[in-house]
N, C-alpha and C positions, 0 to 999 in steps of 0.2 A: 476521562481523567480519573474518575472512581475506582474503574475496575483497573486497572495499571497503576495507579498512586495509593489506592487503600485497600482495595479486597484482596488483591497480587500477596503480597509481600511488606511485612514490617519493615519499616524504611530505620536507615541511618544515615547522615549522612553519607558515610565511604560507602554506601551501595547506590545511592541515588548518583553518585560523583562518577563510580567506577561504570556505570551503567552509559551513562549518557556518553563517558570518552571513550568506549569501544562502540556504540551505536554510530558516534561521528563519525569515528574512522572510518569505520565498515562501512559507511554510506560513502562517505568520500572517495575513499580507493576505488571502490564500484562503479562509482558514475565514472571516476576519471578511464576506465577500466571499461565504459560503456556497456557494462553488464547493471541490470537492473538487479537491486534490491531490496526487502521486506525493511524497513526500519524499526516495524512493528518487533518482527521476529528477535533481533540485533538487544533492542532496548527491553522485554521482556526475558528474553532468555539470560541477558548479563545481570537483571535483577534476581533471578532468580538463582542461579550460582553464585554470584555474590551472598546472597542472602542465607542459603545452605552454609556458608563457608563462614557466615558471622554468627551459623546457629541459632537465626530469625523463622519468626513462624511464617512459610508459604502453606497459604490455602492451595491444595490439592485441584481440588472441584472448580475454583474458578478459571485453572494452569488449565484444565481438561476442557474448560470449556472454549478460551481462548484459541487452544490448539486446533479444537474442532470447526472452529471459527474461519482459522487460517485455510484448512481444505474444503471446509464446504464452501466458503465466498466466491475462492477463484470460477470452483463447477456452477453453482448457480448462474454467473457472469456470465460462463458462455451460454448457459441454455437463454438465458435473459436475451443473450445479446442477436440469439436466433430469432426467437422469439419477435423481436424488435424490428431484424430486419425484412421477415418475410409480412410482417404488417404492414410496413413503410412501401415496399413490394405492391402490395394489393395498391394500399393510398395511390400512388404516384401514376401509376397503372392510367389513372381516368383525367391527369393533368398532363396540359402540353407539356413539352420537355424544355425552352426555358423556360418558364413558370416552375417547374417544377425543380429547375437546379437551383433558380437561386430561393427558395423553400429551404433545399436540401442546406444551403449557404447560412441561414438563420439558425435549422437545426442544430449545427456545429458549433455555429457560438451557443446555444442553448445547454448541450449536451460538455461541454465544456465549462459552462459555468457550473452546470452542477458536482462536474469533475473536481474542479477548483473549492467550490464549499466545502467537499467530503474532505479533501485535502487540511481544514482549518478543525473539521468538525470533528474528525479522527486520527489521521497521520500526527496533527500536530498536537493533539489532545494526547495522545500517547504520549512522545515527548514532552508534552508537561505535565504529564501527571502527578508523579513522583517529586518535581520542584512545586509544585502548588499544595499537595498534600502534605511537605516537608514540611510546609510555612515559610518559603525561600521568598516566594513570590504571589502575589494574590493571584484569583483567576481573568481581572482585568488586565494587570501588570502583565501575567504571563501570554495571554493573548496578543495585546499590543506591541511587546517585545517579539513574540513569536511568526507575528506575520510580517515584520518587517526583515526580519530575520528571513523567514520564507521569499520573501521577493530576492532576496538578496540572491541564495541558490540557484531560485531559477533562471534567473537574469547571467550568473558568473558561469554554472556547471551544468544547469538541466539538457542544452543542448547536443551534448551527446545521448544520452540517454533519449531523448525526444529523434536521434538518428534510429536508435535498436529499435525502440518501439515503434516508429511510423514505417520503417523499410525492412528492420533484420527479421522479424516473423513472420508476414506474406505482405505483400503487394496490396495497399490501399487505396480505394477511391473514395470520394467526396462521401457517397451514399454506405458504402460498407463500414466508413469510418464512423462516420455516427451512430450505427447499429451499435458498435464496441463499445464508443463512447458513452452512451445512452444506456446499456445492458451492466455494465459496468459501476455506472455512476449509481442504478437502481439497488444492485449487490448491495455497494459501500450504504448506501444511505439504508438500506433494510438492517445491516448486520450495527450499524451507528444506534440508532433507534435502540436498538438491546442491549447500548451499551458495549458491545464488543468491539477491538483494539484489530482490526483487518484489513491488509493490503491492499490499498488502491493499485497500486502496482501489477500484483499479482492478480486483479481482479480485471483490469486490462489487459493482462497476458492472456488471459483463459477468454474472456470474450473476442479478444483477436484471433482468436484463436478458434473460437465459433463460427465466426464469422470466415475464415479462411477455410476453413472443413468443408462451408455449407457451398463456398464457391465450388471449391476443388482440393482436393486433398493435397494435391500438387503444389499447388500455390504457396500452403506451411512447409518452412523451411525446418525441417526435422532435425537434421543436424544441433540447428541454434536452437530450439528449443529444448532440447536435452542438456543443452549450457547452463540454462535457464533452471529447470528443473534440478539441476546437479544443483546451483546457486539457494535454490529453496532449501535442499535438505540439510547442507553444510552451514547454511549462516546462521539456524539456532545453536546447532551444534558447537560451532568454536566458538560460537557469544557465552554462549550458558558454561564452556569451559575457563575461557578467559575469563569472565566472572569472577569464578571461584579460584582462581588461582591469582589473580589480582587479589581480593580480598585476603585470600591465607596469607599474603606476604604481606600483609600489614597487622596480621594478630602480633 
């Protein structure tokens, strides 16, 4: 909430307002769109065009670190999420096989749980940042609105997106999933810890994506992931535009 609500960008109202209803959209059309997207990306970059455009002071240094934030998370994830599975690899190795699937069965809700914390602890801390630093809303207030709010997405719209990412990048099992999941959740929760505003999303991409390499290179559907990848580069881009060009039209 710090680095997005105060170190980011001098807030005003009409940057914190213009921010948050192009981050909604863009999140919305996407999911409906089944193409995954950075939230982070969306609600940083329109703060930050906007903010240009009110002639507000953005720190430089902390945009740079953010940014770098965004590409190193994902790459970590996948090495993490190697990492993860040729451990689990060895583990499993010296346990009968059921014993060892439904192991693998706990894993998941394990690895899942901490998927979901990162989710409250970052995704949704970005998105409040900027309202809790304004003074709109405390950081109790904004929590407890935030994750009801959260349930709500994921229960209405998440399941497409939970199509892309468990089928459209490679072929999942029980055990390679948890590798992702687990590789992934480590990423977000290291990059949280420092305070940096980065993709659970895209951090799940990159470690499914380790995971899918370390099977078979075959397996990653190349095609979809240049969908993906195209999606990463574009969504700061037209955020950080629309931004500023939302803001000029209310000088």
């Amino acid at each position: 909430m710090k680095t997005v609500g105060k170190d980011l960008v001098s807030l005003r109202i009409e940057i914190v307002g213009i921010s948050l209803i192009i981050s909604s959209v863009a999140i919305v059309v996407s999911n409906w769109r089944k193409v995954p997207v950075s939230s982070h990306q969306a609600i940083v970059s329109s703060l930050v065009g906007s903010g240009f455009a009110f002639g507000m002071e953005v720190d430089t240094s902390t945009l740079i670190k953010i940014v770098e934030s965004w590409i190193v998370s994902p790459i970590s994830a996948f090495f993490l999420s190697i990492v993860v599975y040729r451990l689990l690899e060895k583990g499993l190795t010296k346990i009968p096989p059921l014993k060892a699937e439904r192991y693998i069965r706990y894993l998941l809700l394990f690895s899942g749980s901490v998927i979901a914390y990162n989710t409250g602890a970052n995704e949704l801390a970005t998105a409040l940042g900027p309202v809790v630093y304004f003074g709109l809303l405390t950081p109790l207030q904004a929590a407890f609105i935030g994750a009801i709010l959260l349930w709500i997405g994921a229960f209405t719209l998440s399941g497409r997106v939970v199509e892309t990412i468990g089928k459209g990048i490679t072929a999942l099992d029980p055990f390679s999933g948890f590798a992702a999941q687990f590789g992934a959740g480590l990423s977000v929760l290291i990059f949280t810890t420092l305070g940096m505003p980065v993709s659970t999303t895209y951090c799940i991409i990159g470690s499914i994506l380790g995971v899918g390499i370390l099977k078979s290179t075959k397996t990653a559907k190349l095609s979809f992931l240049r969908k993906i990848f195209l999606s990463w580069a574009i969504t700061p881009f037209v955020a950080l535009v629309l931004g500023y060009i939302f803001a000029r039209s209310l000088l």
